[in-house]
C-alpha positions in Angstrom: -51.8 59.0 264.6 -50.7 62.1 266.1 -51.3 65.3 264.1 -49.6 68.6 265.3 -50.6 72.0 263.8 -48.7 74.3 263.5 -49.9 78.2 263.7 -47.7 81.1 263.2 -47.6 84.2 265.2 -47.7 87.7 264.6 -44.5 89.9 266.1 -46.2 92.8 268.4 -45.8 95.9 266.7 -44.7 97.9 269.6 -42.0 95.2 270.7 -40.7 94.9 267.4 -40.2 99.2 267.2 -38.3 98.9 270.2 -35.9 96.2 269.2 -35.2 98.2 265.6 -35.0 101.5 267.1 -32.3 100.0 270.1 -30.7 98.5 267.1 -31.0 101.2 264.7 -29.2 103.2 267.9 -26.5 100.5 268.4 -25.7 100.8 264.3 -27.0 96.9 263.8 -29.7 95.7 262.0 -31.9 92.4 263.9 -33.3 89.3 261.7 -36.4 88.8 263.1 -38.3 85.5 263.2 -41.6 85.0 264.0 -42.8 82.2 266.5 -45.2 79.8 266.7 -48.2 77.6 268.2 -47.8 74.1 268.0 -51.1 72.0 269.2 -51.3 68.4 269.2 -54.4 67.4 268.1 -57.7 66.1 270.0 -55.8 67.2 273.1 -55.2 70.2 275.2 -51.2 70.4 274.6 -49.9 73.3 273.0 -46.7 74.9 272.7 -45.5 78.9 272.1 -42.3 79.0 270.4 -40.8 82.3 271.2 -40.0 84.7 268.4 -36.4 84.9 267.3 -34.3 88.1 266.9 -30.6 87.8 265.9 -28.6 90.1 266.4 -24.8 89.8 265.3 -25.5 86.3 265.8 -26.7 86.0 268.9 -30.0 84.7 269.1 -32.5 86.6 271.6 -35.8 85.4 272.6 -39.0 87.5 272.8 -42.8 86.8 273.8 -45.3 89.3 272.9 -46.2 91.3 275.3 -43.2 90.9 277.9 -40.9 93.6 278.5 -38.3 90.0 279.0 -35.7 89.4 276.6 -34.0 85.6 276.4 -30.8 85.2 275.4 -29.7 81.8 273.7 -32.4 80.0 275.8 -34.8 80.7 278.7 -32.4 80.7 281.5 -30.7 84.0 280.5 -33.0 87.0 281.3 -32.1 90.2 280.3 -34.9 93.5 280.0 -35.4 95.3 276.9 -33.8 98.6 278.4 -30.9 96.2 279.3 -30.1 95.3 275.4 -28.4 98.3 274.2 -25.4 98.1 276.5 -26.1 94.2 275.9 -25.0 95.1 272.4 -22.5 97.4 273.1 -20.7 95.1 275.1 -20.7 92.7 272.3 -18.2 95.0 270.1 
């Protein structure tokens, strides 16, 4: 039988200040969602879901650590000092 854990992970302090203070700028306020590890079991096979950050119900993508920002899925790349006038555009 396959058993997959499941870990959560913590939202990087310094990303998260960013994305509150853009927002706070912006007049919005982001749900954030933290992401996690999924490992299968007896096997090397892991996954990192992304941390989710909504955002007048758009859903962004974040990794710790990256300066990246998805949005919807992983295709759409957009930097962090891109996602105020991201925003702004969005009104």
């Amino acid at each position: 039988m396959i058993n997959i854990v499941k870990k959560e992970l913590e939202f990087d302090d310094e990303l998260k200040k960013k994305i509150e203070f853009i927002c706070r700028f912006c007049n919005t306020t982001p749900t954030i969602i933290n992401g996690n590890i999924r490992k299968i079991d007896r096997t090397n096979l892991s996954y990192i879901e992304p941390h989710r950050i909504i955002i007048k119900g758009i859903t962004f993508l974040a990794f710790n650590y990256s300066k990246t920002i998805y949005v919807g899925n992983l295709s759409n790349k957009l930097e962090i000092n891109e996602l105020e006038s991201f925003i702004k555009q969005l009104t």
